[in-house]
MMTF fields as JSON, N, C-alpha, C and O atoms, coordinates in Angstrom:
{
  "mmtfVersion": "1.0.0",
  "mmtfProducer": "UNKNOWN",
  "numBonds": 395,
  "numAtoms": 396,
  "numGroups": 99,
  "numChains": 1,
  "numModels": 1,
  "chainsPerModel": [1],
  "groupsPerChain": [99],
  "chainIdList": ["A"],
  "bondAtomList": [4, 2, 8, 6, 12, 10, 16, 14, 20, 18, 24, 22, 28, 26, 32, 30, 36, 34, 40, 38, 44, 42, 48, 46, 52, 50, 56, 54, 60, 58, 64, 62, 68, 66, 72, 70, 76, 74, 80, 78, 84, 82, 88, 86, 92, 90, 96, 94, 100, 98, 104, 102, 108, 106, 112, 110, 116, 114, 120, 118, 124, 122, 128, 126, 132, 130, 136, 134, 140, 138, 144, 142, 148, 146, 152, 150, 156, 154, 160, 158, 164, 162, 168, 166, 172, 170, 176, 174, 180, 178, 184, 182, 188, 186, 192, 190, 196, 194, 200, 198, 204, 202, 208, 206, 212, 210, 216, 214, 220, 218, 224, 222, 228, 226, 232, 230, 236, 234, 240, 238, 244, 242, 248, 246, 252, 250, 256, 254, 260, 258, 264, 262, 268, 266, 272, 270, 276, 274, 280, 278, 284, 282, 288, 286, 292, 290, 296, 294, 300, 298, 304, 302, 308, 306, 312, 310, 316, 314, 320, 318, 324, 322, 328, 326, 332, 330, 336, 334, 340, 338, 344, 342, 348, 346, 352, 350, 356, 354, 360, 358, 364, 362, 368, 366, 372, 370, 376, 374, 380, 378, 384, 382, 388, 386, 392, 390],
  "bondOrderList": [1, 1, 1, 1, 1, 1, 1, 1, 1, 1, 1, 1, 1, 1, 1, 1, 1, 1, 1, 1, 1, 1, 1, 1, 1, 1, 1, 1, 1, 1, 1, 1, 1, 1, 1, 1, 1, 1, 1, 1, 1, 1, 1, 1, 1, 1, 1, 1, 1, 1, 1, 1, 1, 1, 1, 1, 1, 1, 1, 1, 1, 1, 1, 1, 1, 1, 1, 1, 1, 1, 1, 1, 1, 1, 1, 1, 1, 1, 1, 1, 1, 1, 1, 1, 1, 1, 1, 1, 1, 1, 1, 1, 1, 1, 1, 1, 1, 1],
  "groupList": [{"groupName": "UNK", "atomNameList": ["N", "CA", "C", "O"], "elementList": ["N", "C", "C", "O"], "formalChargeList": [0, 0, 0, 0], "bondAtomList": [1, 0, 2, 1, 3, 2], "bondOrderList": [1, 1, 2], "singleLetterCode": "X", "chemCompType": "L-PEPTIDE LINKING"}],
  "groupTypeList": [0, 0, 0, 0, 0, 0, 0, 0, 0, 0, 0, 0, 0, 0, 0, 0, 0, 0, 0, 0, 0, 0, 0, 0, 0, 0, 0, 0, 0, 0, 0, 0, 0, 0, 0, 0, 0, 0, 0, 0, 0, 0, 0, 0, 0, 0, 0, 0, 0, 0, 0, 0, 0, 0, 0, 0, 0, 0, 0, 0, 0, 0, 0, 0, 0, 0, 0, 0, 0, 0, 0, 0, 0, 0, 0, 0, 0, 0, 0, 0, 0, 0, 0, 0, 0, 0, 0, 0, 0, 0, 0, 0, 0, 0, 0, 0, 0, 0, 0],
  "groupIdList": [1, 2, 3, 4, 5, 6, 7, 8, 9, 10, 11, 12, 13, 14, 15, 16, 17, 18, 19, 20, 21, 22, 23, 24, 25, 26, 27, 28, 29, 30, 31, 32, 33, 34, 35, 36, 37, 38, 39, 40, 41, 42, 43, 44, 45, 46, 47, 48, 49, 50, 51, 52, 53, 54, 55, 56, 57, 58, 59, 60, 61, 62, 63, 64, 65, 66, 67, 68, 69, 70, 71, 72, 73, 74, 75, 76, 77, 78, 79, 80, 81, 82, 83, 84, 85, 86, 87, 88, 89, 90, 91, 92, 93, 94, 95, 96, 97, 98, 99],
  "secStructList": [7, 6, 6, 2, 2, 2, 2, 2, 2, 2, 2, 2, 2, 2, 2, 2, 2, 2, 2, 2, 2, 2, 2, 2, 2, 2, 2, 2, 2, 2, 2, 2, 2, 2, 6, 2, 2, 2, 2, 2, 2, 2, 2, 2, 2, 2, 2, 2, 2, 2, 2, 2, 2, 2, 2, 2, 2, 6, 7, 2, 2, 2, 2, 2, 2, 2, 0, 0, 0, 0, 0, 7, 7, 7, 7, 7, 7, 4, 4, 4, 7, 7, 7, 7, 7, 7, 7, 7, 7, 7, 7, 6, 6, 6, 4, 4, 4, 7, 7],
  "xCoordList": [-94.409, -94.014, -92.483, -92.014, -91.484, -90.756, -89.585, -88.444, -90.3, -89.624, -89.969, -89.251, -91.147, -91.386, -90.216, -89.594, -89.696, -88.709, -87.652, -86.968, -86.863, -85.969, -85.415, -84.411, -86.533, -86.413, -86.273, -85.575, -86.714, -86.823, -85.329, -84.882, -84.952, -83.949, -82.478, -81.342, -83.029, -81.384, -81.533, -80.522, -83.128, -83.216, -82.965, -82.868, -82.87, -82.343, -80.533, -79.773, -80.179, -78.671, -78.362, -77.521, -78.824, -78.216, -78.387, -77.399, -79.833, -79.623, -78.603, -78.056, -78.847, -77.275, -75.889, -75.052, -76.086, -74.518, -74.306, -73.485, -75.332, -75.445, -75.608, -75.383, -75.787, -75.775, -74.28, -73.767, -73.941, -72.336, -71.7, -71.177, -71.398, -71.063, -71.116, -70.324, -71.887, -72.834, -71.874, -71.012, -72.107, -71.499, -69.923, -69.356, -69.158, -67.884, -67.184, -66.141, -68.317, -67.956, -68.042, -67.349, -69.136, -69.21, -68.199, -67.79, -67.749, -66.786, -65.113, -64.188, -65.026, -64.027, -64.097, -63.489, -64.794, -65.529, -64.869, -64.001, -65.782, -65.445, -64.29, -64.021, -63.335, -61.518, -61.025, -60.285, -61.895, -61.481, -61.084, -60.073, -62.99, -63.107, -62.193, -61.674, -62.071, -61.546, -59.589, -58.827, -59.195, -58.006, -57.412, -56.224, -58.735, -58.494, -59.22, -59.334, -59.423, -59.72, -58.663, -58.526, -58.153, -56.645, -55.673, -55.204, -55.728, -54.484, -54.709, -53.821, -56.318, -56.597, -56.09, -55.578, -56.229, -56.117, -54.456, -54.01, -54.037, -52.194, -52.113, -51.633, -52.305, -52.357, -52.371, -51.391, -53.946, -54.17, -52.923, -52.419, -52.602, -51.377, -49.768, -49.074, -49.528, -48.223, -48.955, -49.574, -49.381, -50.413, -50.1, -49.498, -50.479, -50.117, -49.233, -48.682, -48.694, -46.617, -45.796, -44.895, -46.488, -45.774, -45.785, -44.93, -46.69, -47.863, -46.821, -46.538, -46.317, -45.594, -44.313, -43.789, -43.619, -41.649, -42.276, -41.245, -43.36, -42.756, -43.311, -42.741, -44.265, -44.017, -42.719, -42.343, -41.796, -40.931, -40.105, -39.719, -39.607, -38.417, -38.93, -38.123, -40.029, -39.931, -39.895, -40.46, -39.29, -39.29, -38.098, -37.272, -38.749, -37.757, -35.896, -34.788, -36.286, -35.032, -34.145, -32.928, -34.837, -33.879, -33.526, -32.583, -34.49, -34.113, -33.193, -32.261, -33.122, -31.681, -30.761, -29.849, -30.722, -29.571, -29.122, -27.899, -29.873, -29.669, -29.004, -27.949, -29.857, -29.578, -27.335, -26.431, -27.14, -26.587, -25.081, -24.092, -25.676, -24.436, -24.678, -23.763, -25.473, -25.322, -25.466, -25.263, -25.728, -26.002, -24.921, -24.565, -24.67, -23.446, -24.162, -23.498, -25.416, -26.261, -25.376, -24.531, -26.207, -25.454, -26.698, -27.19, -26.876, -28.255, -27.806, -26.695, -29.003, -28.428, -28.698, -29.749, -27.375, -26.996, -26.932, -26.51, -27.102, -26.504, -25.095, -24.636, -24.623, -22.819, -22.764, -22.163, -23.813, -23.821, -24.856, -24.9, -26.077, -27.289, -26.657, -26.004, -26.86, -26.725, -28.02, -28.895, -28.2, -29.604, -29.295, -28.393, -30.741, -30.584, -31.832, -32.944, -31.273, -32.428, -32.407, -31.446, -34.556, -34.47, -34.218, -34.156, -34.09, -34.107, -35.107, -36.134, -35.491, -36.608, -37.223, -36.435, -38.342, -39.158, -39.396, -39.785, -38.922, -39.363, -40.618, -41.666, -40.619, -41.289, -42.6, -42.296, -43.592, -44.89, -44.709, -45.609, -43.666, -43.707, -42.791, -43.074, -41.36, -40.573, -41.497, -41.332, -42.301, -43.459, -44.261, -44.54, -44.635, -45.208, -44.877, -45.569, -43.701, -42.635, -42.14, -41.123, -42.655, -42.553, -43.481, -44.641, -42.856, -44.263, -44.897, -45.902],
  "yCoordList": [71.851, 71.29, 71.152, 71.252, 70.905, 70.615, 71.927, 71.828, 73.165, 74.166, 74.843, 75.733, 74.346, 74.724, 73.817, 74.455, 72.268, 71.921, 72.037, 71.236, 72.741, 73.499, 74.511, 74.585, 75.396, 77.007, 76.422, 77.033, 75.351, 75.297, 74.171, 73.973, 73.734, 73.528, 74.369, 74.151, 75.436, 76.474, 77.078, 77.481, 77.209, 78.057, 77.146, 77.758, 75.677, 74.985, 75.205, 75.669, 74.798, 74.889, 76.082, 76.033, 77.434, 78.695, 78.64, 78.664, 78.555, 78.667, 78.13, 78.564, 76.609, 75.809, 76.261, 76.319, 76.597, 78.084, 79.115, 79.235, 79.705, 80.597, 80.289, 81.39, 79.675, 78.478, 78.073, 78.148, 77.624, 77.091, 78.485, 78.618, 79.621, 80.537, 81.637, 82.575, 81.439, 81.924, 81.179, 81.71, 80.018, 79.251, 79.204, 78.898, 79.484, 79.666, 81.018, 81.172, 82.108, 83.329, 83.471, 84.123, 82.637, 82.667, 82.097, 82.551, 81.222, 80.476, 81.062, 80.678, 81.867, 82.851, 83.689, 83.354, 84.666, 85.602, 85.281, 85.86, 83.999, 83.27, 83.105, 83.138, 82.889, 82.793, 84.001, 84.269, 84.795, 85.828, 86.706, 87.367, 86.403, 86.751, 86.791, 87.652, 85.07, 84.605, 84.668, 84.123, 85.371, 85.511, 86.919, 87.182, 87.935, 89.183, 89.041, 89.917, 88.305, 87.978, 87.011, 86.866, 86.57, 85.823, 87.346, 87.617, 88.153, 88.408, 89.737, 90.197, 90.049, 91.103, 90.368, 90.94, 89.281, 88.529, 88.577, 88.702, 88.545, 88.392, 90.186, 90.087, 90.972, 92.175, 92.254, 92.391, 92.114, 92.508, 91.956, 92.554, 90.631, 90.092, 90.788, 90.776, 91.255, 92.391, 93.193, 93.311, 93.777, 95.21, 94.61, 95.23, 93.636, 93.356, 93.366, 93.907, 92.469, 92.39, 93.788, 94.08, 94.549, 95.968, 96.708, 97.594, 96.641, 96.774, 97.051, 98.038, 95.306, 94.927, 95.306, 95.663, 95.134, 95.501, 97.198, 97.867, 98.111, 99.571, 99.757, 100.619, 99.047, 99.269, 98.384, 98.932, 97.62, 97.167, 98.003, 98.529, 98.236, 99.956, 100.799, 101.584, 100.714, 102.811, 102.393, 103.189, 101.067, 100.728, 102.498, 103.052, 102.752, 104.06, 103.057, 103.424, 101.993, 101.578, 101.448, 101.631, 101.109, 101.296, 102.372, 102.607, 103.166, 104.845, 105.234, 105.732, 105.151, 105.457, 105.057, 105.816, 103.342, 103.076, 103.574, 103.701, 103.962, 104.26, 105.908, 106.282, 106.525, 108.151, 107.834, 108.22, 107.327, 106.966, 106.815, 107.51, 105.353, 104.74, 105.298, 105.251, 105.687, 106.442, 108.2, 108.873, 108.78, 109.921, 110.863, 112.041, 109.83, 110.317, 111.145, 112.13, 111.125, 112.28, 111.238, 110.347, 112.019, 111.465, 112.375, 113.498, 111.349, 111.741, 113.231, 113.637, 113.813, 115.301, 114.964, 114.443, 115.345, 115.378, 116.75, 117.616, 117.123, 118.549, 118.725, 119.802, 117.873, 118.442, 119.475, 120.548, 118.664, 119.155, 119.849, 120.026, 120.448, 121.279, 122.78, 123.081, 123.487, 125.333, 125.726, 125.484, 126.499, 127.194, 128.788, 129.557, 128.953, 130.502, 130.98, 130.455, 132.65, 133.184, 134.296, 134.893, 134.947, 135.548, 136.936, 137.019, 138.027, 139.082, 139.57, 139.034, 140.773, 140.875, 141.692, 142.029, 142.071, 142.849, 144.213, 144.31, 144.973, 146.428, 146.649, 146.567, 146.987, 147.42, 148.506, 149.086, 148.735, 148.985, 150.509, 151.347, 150.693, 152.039, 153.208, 154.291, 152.027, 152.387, 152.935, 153.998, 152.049, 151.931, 153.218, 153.964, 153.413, 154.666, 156.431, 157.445, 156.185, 157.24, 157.263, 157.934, 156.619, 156.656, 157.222, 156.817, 158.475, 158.757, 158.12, 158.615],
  "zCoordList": [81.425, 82.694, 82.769, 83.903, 81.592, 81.685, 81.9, 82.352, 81.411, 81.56, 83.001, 83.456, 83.702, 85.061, 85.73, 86.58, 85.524, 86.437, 86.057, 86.694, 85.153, 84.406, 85.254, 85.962, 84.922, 86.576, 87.636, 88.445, 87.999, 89.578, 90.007, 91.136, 89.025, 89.51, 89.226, 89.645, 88.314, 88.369, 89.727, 90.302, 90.491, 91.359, 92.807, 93.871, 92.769, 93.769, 93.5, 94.349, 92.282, 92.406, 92.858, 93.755, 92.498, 92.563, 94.098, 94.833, 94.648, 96.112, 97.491, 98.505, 96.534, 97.001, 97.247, 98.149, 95.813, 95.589, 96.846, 97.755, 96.464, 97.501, 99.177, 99.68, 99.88, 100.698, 101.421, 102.538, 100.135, 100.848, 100.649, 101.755, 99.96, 99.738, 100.997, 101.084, 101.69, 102.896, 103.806, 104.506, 103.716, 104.985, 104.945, 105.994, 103.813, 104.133, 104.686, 105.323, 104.121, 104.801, 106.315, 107.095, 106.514, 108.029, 108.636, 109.705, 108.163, 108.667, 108.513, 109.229, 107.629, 107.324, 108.66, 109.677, 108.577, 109.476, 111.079, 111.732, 111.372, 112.679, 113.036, 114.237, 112.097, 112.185, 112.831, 113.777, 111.734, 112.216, 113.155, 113.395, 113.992, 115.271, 116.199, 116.909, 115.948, 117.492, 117.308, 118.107, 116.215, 115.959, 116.428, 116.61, 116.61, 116.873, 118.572, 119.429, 118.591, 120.448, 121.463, 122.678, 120.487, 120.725, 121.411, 122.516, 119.883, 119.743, 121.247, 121.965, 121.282, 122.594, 123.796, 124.758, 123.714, 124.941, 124.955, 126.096, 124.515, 124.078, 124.888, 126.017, 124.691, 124.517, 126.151, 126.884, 126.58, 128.074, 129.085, 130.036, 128.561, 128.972, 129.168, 130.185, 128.117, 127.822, 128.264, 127.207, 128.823, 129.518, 130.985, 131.862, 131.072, 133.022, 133.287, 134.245, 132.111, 132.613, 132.833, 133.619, 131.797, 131.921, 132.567, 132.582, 133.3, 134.549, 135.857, 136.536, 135.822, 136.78, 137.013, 138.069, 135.34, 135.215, 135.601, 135.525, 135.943, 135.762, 137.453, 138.121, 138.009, 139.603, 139.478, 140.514, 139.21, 139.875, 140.061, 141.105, 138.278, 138.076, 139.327, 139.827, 139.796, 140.544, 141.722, 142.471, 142.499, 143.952, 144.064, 143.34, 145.457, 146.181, 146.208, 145.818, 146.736, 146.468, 145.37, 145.424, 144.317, 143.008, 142.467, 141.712, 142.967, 142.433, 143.05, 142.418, 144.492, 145.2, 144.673, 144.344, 144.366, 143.93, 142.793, 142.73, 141.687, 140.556, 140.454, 139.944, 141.009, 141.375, 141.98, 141.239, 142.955, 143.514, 142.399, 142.172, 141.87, 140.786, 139.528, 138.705, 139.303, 137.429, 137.675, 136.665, 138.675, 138.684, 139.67, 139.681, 140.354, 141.419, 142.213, 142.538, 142.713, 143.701, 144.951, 144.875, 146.217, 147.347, 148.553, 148.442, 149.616, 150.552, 151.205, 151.548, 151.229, 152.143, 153.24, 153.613, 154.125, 155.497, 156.356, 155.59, 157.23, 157.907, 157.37, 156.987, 157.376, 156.821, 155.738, 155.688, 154.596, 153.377, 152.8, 151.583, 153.904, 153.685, 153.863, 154.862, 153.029, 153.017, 153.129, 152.297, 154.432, 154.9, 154.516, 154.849, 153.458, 153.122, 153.531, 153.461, 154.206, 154.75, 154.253, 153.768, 154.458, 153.489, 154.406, 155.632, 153.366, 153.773, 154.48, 154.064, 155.87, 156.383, 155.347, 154.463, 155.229, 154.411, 155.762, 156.926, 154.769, 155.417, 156.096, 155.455, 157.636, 158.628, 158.04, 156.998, 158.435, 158.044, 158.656, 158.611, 159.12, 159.524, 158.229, 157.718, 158.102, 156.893, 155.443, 154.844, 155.189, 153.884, 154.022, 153.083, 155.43, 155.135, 155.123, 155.209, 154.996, 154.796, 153.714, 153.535, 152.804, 151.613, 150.739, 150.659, 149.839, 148.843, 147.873, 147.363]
}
C-alpha cells in the first residue's frame, strides 16, 4: 500500500509540475499575442498617416509650385507654344505610279 501512495503521489507532483509549466507558457504565449497585435495596430496607424502626408504631397497645387520653384518649368501660353505640322502624305494617285 505504501508503495501504491508513493506512485501516486510522484504522479500528483509531476502533474502539478506539469500544470504550472502549462500555465506559464500560456501566459508567455498571451504576451505575446497581444504584443504583436499592439505592434499591427501601431502599423495600420503609420499606414493611414502615410496614407494622408502622400495625398497631401500630390495636391495639383503643390506640384505646380514645386515644378515652378525647384524645376524652373513655367505654364504654356500661346506666346510660348511651337505648333508643328505634319507633312501631307502622298496622294493615292502619286502611290500608284509607283512600281
Amino acid at each position: 500500500m505504501t508503495r501504491l501512495n508513493i506512485v501516486l503521489l510522484i504522479a500528483v507532483i509531476a502533474s502539478a509540475l506539469y500544470l504550472v509549466r502549462t500555465q506559464y507558457e500560456s501566459r508567455r504565449l498571451f504576451v505575446e499575442v497581444e504584443k504583436e497585435l499592439a505592434l499591427g495596430r501601431k502599423m495600420d496607424i503609420d499606414r493611414d498617416r502615410l496614407e494622408v502626408e502622400k495625398r497631401a504631397q500630390a495636391t495639383p497645387l503643390r506640384v505646380e509650385k514645386l515644378a515652378k520653384d525647384q524645376l524652373q518649368m513655367r505654364g504654356a501660353t500661346p506666346a510660348v507654344t511651337q505648333y508643328v505640322r505634319m507633312a501631307q502624305a502622298p496622294s493615292s494617285a502619286a502611290q500608284g505610279a509607283r512600281p
